[in-house]
N, C-alpha and C positions, 0 to 999 in steps of 0.2 A: 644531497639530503643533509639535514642535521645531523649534529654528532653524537644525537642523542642515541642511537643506533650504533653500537660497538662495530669497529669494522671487524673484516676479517684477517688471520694473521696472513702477512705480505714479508716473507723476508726477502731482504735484496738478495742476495745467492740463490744459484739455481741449485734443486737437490731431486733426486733421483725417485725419492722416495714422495715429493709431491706429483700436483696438476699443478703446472702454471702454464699462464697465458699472460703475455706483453706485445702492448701494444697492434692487435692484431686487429686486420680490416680485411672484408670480401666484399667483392663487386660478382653482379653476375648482369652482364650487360651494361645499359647505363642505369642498373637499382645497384645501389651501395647496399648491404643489406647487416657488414658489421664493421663498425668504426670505429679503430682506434679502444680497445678492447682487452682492459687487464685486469687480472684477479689472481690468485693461488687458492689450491684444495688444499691444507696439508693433511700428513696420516692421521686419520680417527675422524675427518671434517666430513659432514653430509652437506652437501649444496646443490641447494634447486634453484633450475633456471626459470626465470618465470618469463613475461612477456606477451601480447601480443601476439595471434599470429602471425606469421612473415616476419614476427622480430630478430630470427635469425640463432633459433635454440638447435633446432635439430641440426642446420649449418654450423653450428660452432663444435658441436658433438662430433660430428664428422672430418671437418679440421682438425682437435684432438685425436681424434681415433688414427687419420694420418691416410685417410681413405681421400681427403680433400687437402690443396696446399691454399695456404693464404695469401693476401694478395702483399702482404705488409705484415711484420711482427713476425713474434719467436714463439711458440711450442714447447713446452718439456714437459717431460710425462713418464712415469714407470716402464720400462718394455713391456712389461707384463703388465699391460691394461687389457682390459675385457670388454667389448661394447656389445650393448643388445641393441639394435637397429628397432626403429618403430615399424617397417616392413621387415619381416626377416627372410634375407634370402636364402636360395635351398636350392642344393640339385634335385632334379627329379628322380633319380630313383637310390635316392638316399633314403636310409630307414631311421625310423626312432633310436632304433640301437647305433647304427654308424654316427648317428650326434653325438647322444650319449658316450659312446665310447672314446670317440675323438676330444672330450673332455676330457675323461681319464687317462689319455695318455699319459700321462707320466706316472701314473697309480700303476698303469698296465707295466711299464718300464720297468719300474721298479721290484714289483714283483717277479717280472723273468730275471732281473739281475739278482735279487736273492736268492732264487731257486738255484739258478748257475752258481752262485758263489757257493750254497750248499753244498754240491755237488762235486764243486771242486776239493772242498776240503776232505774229502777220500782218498788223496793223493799226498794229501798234510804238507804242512809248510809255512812258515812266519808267511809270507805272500800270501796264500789262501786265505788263514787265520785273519788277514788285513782286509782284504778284500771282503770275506764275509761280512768283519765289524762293518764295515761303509757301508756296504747291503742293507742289514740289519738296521743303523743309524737312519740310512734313507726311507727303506719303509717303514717305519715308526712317522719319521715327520713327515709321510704322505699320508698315516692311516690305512694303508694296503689290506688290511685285514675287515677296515670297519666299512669299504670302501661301496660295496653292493648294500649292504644296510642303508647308507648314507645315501647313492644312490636313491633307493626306495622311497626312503622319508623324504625326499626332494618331491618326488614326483606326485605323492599321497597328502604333500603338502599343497601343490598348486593344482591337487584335483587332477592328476596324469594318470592315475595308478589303474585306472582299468581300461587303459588301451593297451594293446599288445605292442609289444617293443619291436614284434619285424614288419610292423605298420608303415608304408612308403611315405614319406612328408608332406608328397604332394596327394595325399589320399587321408589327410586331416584336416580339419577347418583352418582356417588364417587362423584364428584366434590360440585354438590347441596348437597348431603351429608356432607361434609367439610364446607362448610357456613351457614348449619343450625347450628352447632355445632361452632361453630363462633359466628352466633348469640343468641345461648345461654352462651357463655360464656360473652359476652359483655352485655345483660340482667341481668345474679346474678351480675354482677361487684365485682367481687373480691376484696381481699384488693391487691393481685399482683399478674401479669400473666407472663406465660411461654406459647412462640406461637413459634411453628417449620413450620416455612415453610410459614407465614399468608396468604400472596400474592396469593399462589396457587389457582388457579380455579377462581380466580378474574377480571373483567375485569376495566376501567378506571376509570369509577363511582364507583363501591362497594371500588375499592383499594381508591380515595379520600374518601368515606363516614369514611373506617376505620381508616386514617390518622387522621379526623378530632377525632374521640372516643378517639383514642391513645396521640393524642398531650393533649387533655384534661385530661386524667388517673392521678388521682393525688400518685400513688402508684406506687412502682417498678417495669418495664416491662422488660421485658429480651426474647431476640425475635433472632432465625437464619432465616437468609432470604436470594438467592439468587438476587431476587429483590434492584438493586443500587441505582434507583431512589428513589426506597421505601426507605433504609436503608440510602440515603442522604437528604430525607427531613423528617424524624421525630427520629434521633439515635441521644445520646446528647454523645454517646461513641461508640466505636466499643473495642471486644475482637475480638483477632487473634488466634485461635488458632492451627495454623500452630509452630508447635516449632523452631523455626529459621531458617523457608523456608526465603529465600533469605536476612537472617543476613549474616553478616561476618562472623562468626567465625564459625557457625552451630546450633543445640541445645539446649537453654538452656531455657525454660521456657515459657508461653504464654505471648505475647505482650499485653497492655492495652493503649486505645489510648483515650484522649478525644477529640471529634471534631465529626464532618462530613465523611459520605464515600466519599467527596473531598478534604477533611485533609488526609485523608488514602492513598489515591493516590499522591496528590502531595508530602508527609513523602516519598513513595515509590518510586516516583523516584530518590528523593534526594539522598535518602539511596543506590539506584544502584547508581546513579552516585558518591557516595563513595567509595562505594565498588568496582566500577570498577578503580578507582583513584587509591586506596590501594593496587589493587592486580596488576599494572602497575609498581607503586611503589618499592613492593616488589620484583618483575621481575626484575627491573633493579638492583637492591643492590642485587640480588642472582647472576646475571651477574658478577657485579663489585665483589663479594667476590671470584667468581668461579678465577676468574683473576689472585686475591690477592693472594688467594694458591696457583696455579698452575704455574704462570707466576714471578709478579709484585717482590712481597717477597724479592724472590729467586736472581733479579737482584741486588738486592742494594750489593754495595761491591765499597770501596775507586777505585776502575780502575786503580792503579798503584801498581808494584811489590816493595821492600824493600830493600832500598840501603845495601852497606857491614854495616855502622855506625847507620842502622834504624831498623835494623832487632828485636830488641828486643821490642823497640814502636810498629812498624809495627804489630809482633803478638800481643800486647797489646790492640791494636786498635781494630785488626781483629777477639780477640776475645769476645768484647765489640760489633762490627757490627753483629757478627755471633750471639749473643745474641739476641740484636736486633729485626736480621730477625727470630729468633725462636718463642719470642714473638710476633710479629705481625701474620705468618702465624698460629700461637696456636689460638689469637683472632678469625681470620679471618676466623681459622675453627670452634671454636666453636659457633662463629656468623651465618658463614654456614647453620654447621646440628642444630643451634636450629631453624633458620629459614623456614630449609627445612620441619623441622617436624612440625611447626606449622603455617605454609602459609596460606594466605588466599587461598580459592578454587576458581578455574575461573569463574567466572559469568555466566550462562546457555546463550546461544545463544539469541536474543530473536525471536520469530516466526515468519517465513519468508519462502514463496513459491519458490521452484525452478521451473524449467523445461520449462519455457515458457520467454525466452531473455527479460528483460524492453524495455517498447518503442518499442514494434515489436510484428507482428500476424503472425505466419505460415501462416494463411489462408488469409494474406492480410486485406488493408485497403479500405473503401468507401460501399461497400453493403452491407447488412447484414446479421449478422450468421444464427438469428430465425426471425419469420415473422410468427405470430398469426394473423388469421382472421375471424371473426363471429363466435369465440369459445363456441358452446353450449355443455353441460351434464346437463339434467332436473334435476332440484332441487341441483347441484352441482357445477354450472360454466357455467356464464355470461362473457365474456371478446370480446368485438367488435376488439379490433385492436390491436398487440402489435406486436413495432420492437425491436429485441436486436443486437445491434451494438458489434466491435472489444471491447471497452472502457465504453459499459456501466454500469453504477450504479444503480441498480431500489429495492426500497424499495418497497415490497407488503404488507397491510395494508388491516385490513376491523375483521367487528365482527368474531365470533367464527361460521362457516359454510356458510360463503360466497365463500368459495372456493379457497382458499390462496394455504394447502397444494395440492391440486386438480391440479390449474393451473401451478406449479412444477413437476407434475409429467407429463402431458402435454407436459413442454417443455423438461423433462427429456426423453421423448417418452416410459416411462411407462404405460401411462392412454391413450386410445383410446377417440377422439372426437366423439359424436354423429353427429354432424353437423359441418362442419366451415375445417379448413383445417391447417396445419403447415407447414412450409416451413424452410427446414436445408440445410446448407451450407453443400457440399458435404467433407468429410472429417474433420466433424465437433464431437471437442470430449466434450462433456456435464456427471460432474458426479454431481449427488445429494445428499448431506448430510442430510438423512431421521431425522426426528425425531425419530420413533423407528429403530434402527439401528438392522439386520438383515443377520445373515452369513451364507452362505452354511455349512458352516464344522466349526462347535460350536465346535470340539474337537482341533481344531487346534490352536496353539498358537499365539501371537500377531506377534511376529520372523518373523514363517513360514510364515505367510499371506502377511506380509510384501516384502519378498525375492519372494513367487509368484506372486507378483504385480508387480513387478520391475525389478525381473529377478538377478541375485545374483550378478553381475559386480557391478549394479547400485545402489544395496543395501549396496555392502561393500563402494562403493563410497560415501554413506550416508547414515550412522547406524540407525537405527529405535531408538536407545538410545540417538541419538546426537539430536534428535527433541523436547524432555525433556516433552515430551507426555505422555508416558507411563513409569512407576517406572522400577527399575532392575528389583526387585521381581515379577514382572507382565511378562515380556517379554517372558517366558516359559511356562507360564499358560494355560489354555484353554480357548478362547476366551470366551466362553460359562459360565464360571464361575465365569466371570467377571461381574463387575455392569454395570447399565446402563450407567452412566458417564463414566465408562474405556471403556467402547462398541464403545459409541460415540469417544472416545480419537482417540482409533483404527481406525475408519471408518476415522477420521480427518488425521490423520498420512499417510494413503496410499493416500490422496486427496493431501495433503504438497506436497508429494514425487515429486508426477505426475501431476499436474497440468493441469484440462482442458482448454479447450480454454472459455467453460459458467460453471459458480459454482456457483449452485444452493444451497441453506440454508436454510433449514425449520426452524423455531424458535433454530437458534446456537448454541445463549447463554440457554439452556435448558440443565443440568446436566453440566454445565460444573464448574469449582471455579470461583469467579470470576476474580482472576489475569489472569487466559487463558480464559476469557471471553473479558477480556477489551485487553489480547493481540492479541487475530483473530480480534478484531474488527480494530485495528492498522495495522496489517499485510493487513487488506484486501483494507485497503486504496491503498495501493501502488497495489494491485493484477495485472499484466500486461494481464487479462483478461478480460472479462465480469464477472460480477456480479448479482444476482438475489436473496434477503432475504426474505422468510417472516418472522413477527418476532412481537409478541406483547411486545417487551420489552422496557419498554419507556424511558429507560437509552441510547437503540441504538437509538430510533427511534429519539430523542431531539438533538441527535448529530450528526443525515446523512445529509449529504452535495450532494446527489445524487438526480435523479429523485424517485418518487414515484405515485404508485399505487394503489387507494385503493376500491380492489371489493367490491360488494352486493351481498347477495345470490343471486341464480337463480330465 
């Protein structure tokens, strides 16, 4: 990348009190998955990994953490580092309180060694008298006293505070599961934390409560997060570890950025529009030399034949022009094929809906497509009234079961109304991009599915690879084998193709990177459709310019 982008601080000494990584590479079979891999956290630095999936974030996490060995390079890291695992593992009949608690061990420590040291000095003696002062010193800089308060507000912070604490772990959801374990690692307070994923299972309040812990962390944080808004208001750096996805030249290393995930983006377009500049550029000089050899060269010649008294200059000349042109078209090609072999590559498309003309509705303009009314599902969906027009933009909004993905599926005509009624434009085509994405024939590859969706005219008309969706490697695969981010890709890619007239989107940006997160969010501006999101993501939700929706449970 440019320099325009401060790096971050790299000191050559290794020190105790950072994160650093040199030189570090894992393989897992024959997929290399991190190459050559260096950076430092130091104290007071926030750094988010960003990347791709499979770029190899929650693998490098687990490397540091010391849970994984690398295949190449060095590690150093605080003892006291802290990780929260994006799965959090758990015995089973561990309880709410046996985490908790086992975080505070050394609070707990501590206060039995004061009480004993109390207790000693009954006996008196400079050695008591000593003993105590250490006691005393130690619980103070553990906070022993503030310790079950602190507790509490941890837990009232991430939304814990009204489950009982002899609650078995395996008898809470994953998600409350992932925040108790959250909140015990924000409890020990580490000297420095590794968190995969933080955001997840977070809602508004707990993601502020945590922002506010993190901005105050006086020690190195090193955090992957899909979350933008999260990773734009408390990262004092971002690592890319995309190896030269959308460089010029391809390859070569992880990128290190200091700034903001709005420094990253604005770097990002910069860099396209360089890169589109350069390989414009080089298009035209590979023109102009194609010319040189084939054409130009070969013209140059005096245009006049050799009197009887000239004939000897004449070939003197001619064979000084004839030289000349040999050296020019020798440059011209060796300028050619070195250029040819080391061009820049064309700039990926960027993602853009076909099948539905801009500025125009198959099914007409003025009435509407959908028409929701007195939408009841007991305990699942509340909605009195809703129109969806040719053009419209409607963000759905609302806590975690008030019925967001519910009334998507509704107007996807999935989910049957108990009461209330729906009303569809006859030749009206509506597809939904599920959160969990779901194939008939898991054995079948991204290709096939593709070409049955579209029918094979329309598919060679526009390649499932030209969408820059789904990798080479992946395109034969079995759909089924794929992750859930490549699932979603899939399910995206046959929705691109074909375009409904209403496009429905359960939380979008969910699996996806964020570069193809922030580009469907682009793409759907212009959609010459209707539009329908639900979406807790408050990176989209701070920047829709559309109407908006926000249910209550039933």
């Amino acid at each position: 990348m440019p320099s325009t982008i401060p790096q971050l601080t790299q000191s050559p000494a290794q020190s105790l009190d950072h994160i650093r990584v040199d030189g570090v590479s894992r393989s897992f079979g024959d997929r290399r998955v991190l190459t050559n891999v260096s950076f430092a956290v130091p104290p007071g630095a926030r750094i988010g990994l960003i990347g791709e999936n499979g770029a190899g974030k929650s693998t490098l996490l687990r490397l540091i953490a010391g849970s994984d060995a690398p295949d190449a390079g060095a590690i150093a890291r605080p003892a006291d580092t802290g990780f929260l695992w994006q799965e959090v593992p758990h015995d089973a009949d561990y309880t709410v309180s046996d985490l908790l608690e086992r975080a505070l061990a050394s609070v707990r420590t501590a206060e039995r060694e004061l009480t004993d040291a109390a207790d000693s000095l009954a006996a008196g003696g400079a050695a008591a008298e000593r003993r105590y002062a250490a006691a005393l010193e130690a619980a103070e800089a553990r906070d022993v006293w503030g310790a079950d308060a602190r507790r509490d507000a941890v837990l009232a912070g991430l939304g814990l505070d009204g489950i009982p604490l002899d609650r078995r772990l395996d008898a809470v959801s994953g998600g409350q599961r992932s925040r108790f374990a959250l909140a015990a690692l924000l409890l020990e307070r580490p000297a420095a934390l590794l968190l995969d994923e933080p955001t997840n299972h977070l809602d508004d309040v707990a993601v502020a409560f945590l922002r506010a812990q993190l901005l105050g962390w006086s020690g190195p944080v090193l955090f992957a997060s899909h979350d933008r808004a999260f990773l734009d208001e408390i990262s004092t750096g971002l690592v890319d570890l995309d190896t030269g996805r959308g460089s010029l030249r391809g390859p070569g290393g992880v990128t290190v950025f200091g700034g903001s995930f709005s420094d990253y983006l604005a770097e990002k377009q910069l860099e396209r529009e360089r890169w589109e500049a350069q390989f414009a550029a080089e298009q035209d000089e590979l023109k102009q030399l194609a010319h040189t050899v084939d054409v130009t060269a070969r013209q140059v010649a005096h245009g006049r034949g050799p009197s009887d008294n000239d004939k000897f200059i004449h070939a003197f000349k001619g064979a000084r022009v004839q030289g000349q042109i040999s050296r020019r078209v020798k440059n011209a090609r060796g300028r050619l094929e070195e250029l040819r072999e080391n061009q820049v590559r064309k700039p990926p498309q960027p993602l853009r809906f076909a099948g539905i003309p801009r500025g125009s509705h198959p099914l007409g303009d003025g009435s509407s497509l959908l028409a929701v009314t007195s939408a009841r599902i007991p305990r699942r969906l509340a909605v009195d009234r809703l129109v969806i027009e040719s053009q419209s933009r409607l963000l759905v909004t609302g806590p975690n079961g008030a019925g967001k993905s519910t009334l998507l599926r509704v107007l996807a005509g999935t989910t049957p109304l108990d009461r209330g009624s729906v009303e569809r434009r006859r030749g009206l085509r509506v597809q939904l991009l599920e959160q969990d994405v779901r194939f008939e024939r898991p054995d079948r590859s991204p290709r096939q599915l593709y070409t049955g969706a579209l029918g094979e005219r329309r598919a060679e008309l526009l390649p499932l690879s030209s969408l820059g969706l789904i990798p080479p490697r992946d395109l034969d695969r079995p759909v089924g084998a794929l992750s859930v981010g490549q699932q979603r890709r899939v399910a995206l890619a046959l929705i691109i193709a074909k375009p409904p007239h209403v496009f429905l989107l359960d939380e979008p940006t969910n699996h996806l990177s964020l570069q193809l997160a922030t580009d469907l969010e682009d793409a759907l501006g212009s959609y010459p459709g209707a539009v329908v999101i639900a979406s807790h993501d408050r990176w989209l939700r701070r920047r829709w310019q559309g109407e908006e929706l926000r249910v209550r449970p039933a």
